[in-house]
matplotlib code that plots the C-alpha trace (Angstrom):
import matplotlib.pyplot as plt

x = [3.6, 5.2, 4.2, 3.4, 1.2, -0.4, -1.3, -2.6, -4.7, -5.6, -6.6, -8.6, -10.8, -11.7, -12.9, -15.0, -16.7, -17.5, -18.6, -21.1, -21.9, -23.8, -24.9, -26.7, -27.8, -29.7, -31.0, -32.1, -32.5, -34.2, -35.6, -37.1, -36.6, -37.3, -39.8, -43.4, -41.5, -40.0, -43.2, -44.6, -41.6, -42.5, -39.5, -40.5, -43.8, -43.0, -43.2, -39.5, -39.6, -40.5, -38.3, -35.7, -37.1, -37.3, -34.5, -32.3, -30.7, -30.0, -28.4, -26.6, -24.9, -23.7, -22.6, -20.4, -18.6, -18.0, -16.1, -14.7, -13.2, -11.8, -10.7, -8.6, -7.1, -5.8, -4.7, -2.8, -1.0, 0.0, 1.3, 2.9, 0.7, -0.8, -1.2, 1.3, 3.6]
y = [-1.1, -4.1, -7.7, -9.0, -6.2, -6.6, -10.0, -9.5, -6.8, -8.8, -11.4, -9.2, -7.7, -11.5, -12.2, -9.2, -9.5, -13.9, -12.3, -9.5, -12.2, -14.7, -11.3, -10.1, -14.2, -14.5, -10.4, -10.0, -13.9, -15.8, -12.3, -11.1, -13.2, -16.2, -15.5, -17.4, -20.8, -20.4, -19.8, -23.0, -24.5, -23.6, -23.0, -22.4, -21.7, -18.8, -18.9, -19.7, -17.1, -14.1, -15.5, -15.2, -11.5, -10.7, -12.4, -14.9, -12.4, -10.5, -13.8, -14.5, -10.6, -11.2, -14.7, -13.2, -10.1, -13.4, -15.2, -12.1, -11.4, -15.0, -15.0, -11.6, -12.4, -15.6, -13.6, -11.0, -13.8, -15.3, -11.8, -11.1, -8.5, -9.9, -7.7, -9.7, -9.2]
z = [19.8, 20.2, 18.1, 21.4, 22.5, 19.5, 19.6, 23.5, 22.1, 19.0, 21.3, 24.0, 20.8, 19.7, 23.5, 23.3, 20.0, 20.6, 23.9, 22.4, 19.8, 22.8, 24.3, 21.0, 20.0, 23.8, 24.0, 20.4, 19.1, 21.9, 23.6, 20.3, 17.1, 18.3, 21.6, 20.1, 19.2, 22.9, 24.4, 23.9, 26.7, 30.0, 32.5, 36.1, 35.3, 32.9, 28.9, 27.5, 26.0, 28.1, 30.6, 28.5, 27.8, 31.6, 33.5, 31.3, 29.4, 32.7, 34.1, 30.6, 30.6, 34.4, 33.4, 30.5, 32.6, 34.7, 31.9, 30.6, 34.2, 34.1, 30.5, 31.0, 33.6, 31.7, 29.0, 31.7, 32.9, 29.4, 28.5, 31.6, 32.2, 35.4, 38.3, 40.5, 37.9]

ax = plt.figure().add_subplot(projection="3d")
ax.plot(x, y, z, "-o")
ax.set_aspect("equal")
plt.show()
């Protein structure tokens, strides 16, 4: 492999993990961990924190394939790896 596909690939891993990082902080820390100080905010009605058990880390995980999506696609282009390339 070349240095430069290396450092795309380098690059592409980082995304991923900071990605999964915010995935597992909302899913496991404010779905779980942290769901009775959350309860005591109310956000449409609901508990904090079983909304952010039932729907906000639904919203988050779309939200991140979003800036994943985005963020490729960046990277493509920087590498020259784009698909109108």
């Amino acid at each position: 492999m070349s240095s430069q596909s290396n450092q795309y690939w380098r690059a592409n891993v980082r995304l991923v993990l900071s990605l999964l990082a915010v995935w597992a902080f909302v899913s496991f820390g404010l779905s779980i961990i942290l769901v009775d100080e959350l309860n005591h905010i109310t956000f449409f009605g609901f508990k904090l924190g079983f909304w952010f058990a039932q729907q906000g880390s639904m919203y988050v995980f779309v939200l991140l394939i979003a800036v994943y999506v985005y963020q490729v696609n960046k990277l493509d282009k920087k590498y020259g790896l784009g698909e109108d390339e």
